[in-house]
C-alpha positions in Angstrom: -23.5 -7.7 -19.2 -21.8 -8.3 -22.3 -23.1 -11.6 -23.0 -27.0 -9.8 -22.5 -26.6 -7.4 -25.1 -24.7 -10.1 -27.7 -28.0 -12.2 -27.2 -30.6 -9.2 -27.3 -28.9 -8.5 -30.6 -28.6 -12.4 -31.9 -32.2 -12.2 -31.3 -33.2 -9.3 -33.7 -30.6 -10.7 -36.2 -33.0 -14.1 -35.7 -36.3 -11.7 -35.9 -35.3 -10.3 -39.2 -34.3 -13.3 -41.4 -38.0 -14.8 -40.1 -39.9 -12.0 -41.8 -39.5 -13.2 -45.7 -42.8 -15.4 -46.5 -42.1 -18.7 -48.7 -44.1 -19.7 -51.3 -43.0 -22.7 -51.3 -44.3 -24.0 -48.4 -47.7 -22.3 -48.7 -47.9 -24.1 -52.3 -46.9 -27.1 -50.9 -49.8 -27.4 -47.8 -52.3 -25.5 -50.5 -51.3 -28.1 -52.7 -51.4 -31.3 -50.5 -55.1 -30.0 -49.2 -56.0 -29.8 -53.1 -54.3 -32.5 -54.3 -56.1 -34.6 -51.3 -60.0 -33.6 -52.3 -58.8 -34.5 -56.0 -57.8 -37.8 -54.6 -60.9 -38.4 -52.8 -63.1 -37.5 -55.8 -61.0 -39.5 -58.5 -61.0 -42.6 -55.8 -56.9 -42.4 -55.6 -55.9 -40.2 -52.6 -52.2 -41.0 -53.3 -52.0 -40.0 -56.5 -53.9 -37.1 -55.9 -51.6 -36.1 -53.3 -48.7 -36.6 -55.1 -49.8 -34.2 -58.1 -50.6 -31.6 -55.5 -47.7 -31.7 -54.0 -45.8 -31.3 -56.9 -47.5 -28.6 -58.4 -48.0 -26.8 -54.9 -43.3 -26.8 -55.3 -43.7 -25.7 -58.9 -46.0 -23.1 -58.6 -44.2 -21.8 -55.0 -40.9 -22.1 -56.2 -42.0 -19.8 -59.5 -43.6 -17.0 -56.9 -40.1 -17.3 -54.6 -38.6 -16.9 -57.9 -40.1 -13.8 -59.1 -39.9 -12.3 -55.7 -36.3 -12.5 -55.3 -35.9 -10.4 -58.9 -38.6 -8.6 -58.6 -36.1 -7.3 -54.8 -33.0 -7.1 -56.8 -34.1 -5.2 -58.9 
């Protein structure tokens, strides 16, 4: 009986660190879809990719970043 109740509570302790949203991976699928299309119209999908990508983690990273003050605060 014990071992039910440890899990049931593992569980919530499981549900609760799911619930934050990252930036950082919507920026990077938004970005890899843009950077993709800009690639396909400029004639150099990997390039294109590549830029999306990396501005997809730079502009994620800066919204996870002002988040996390914005909750410390």
């Amino acid at each position: 009986m014990g071992d039910l109740n440890n899990k049931d509570s593992k569980q919530k302790n499981d549900e609760k660190k799911t619930d934050k949203t990252s930036y950082l991976a919507l920026g990077m699928s938004l970005g890899l879809a843009f950077g993709a299309a800009l690639g396909l119209v400029f004639d150099n999908l990997a390039i294109g990719i590549a830029i999306g990508i990396a501005l997809g983690v730079a502009v994620g990273a800066g919204v996870d970043s002002q988040n996390s003050k914005n909750k410390s605060k």
